[in-house]
C-alpha positions as CSV (number, residue, x, y, z in Angstrom):
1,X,108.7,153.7,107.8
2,X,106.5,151.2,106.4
3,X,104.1,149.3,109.0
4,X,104.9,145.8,109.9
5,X,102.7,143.2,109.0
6,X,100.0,142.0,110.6
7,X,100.5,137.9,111.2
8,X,97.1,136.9,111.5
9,X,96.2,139.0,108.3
10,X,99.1,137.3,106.5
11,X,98.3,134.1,107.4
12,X,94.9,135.0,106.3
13,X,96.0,136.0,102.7
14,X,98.4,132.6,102.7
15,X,95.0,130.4,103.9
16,X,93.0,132.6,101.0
17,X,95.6,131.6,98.2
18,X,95.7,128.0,99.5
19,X,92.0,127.6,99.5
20,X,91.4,129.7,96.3
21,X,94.0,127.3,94.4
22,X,92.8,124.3,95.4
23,X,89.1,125.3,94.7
24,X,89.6,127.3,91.3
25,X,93.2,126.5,90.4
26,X,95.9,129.2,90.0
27,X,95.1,130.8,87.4
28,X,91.9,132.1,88.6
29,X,93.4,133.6,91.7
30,X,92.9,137.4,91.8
31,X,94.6,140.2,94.0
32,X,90.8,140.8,94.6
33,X,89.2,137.6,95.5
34,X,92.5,137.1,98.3
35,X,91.4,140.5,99.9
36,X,88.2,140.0,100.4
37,X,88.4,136.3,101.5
38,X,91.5,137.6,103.8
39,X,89.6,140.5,105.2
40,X,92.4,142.9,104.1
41,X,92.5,145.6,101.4
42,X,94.1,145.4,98.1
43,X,96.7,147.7,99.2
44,X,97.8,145.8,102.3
45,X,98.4,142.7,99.8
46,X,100.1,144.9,97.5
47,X,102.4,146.5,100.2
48,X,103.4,143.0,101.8
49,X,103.6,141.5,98.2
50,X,105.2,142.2,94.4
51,X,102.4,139.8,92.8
52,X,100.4,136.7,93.4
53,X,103.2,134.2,92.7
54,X,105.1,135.5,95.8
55,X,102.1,135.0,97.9
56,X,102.0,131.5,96.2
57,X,105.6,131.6,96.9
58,X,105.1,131.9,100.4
59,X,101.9,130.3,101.3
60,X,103.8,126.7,99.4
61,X,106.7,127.3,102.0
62,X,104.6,127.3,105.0
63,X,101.8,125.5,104.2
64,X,101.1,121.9,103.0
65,X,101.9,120.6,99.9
66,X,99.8,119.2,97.3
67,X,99.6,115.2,98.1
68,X,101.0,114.6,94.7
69,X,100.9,110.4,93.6
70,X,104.5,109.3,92.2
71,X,104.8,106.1,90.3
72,X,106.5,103.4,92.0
73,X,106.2,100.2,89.9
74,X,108.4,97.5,87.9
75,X,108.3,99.3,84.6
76,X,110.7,102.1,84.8
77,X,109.8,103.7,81.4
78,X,105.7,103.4,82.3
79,X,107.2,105.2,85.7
80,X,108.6,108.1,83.6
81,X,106.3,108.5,81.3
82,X,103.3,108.6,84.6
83,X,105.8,111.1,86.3
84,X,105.5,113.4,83.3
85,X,102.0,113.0,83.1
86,X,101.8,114.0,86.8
87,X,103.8,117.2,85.8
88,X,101.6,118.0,83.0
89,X,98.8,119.1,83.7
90,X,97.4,122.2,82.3
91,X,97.1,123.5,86.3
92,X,100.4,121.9,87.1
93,X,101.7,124.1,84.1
94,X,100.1,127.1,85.4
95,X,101.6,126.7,89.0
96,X,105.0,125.7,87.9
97,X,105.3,129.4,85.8
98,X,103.9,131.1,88.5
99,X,106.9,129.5,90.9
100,X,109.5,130.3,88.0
101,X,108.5,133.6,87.9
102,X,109.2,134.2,91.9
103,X,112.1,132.5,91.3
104,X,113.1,135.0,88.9
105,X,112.7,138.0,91.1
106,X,113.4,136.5,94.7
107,X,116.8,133.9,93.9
108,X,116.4,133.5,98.0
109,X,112.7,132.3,98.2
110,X,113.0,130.7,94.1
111,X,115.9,128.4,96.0
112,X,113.9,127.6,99.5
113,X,110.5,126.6,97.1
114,X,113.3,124.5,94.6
115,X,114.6,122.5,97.5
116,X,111.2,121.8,99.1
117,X,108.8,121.3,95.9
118,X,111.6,119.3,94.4
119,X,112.6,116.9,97.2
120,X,110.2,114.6,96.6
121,X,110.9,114.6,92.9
122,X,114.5,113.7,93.8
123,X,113.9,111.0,96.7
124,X,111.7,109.4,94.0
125,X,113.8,109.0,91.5
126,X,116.8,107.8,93.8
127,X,114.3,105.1,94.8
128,X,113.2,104.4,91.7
129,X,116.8,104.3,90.1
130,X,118.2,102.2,92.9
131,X,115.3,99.5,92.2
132,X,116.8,99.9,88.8
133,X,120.1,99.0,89.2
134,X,118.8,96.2,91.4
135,X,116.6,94.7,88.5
136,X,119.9,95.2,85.8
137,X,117.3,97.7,84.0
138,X,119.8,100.5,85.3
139,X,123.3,100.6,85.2
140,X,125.3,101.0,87.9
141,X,126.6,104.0,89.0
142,X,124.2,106.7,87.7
143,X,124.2,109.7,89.8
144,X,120.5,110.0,90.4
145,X,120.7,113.7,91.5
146,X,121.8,114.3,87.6
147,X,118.4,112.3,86.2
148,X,116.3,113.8,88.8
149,X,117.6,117.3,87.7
150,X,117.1,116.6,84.2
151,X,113.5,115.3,85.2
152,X,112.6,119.0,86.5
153,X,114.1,120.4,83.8
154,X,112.1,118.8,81.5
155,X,109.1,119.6,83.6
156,X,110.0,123.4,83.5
157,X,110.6,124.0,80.8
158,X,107.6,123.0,79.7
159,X,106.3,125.0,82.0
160,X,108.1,128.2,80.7
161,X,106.6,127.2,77.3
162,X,103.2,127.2,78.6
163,X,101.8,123.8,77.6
164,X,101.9,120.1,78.8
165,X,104.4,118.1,77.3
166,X,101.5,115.8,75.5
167,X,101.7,111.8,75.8
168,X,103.5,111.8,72.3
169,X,106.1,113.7,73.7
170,X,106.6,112.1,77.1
171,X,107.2,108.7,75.4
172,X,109.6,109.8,73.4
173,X,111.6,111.5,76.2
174,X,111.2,108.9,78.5
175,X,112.6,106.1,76.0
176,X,115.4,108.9,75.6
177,X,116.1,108.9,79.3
178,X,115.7,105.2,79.7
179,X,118.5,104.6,76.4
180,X,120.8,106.7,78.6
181,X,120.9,105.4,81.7
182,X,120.1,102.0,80.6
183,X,122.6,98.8,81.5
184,X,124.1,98.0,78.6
185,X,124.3,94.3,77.6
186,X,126.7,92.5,75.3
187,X,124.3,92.7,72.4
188,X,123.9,96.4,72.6
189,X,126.7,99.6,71.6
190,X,127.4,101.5,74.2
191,X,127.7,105.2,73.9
192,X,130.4,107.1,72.7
């Protein structure tokens, strides 16, 4: 029977990977540098946890998030395009893989993370479309749990890819996003 966990030694490894993200970033985080930091051995890390991104997994549930700066101003498409470039970020990138990848191999902890990492994501952009609608740059009516969805998307799939979406990039699908959700006005054809 395998021994229970120590909770001050996991809290220690969760504090180590907190610390040792925000210092060094991700990516630099090693199985090593938690244990000794934590004051545990390699194998009591390796016992408790299948890799890193479940101890990021976990240490992003309990802990606090990352203050992260969403755009809020009258210029939809310069709030998109600021949002992706939020998301972008070579770190950002790094993170969001590692969270796809416990995702991948723990659906229970993959859907907790989703519905706490993306909550803010979502709230934004139901603020941000509602202002919208109430400046006639959004037409009414657009589910803003659809667009927010597609926003994440966006973001992880870049992330899956392994590179930032580029400014070039971001333009173009934030004019995409804006066409689609866009009130449509006598002079203009709307979709099909």
């Amino acid at each position: 029977m395998p021994r229970p966990r120590s909770e001050k030694a996991r809290q220690s490894v969760l504090d180590a990977m907190r610390a040792a993200v925000s210092a060094s970033g991700y990516e630099a985080v090693t199985i090593e540098g938690l244990a000794e930091v934590a004051g545990v051995s390699k194998q009591t890390i390796y016992r408790w946890w299948p890799s890193k991104a479940a101890i990021l997994g976990e240490a992003l549930l309990e802990g606090e998030l990352p203050a992260v700066e969403l755009p809020m101003t009258d210029d939809l498409g310069a709030d998109l395009r600021a949002l992706f470039t939020v998301q972008d970020d070579r770190e950002g990138v790094a993170l969001a893989r590692a969270l796809i990848a416990v995702t991948a191999t723990d659906p229970e902890l993959g859907a907790r993370l989703n519905e706490r990492l993306a909550a803010p994501i979502r709230g934004w952009t139901a603020k941000r479309l509602s202002m919208g609608v109430a400046s006639g740059e959004v037409r009414a009516g657009i589910d803003a749990a659809v667009v927010a969805d597609q926003l994440i998307a966006l973001g992880s799939y870049s992330a899956l890819l392994g590179k930032p979406l580029g400014r070039e990039k971001a333009g173009a699908l934030s004019e995409l996003i804006l066409q689609g959700i866009a009130e449509w006005r006598s002079s203009r054809r709307p979709p099909r």
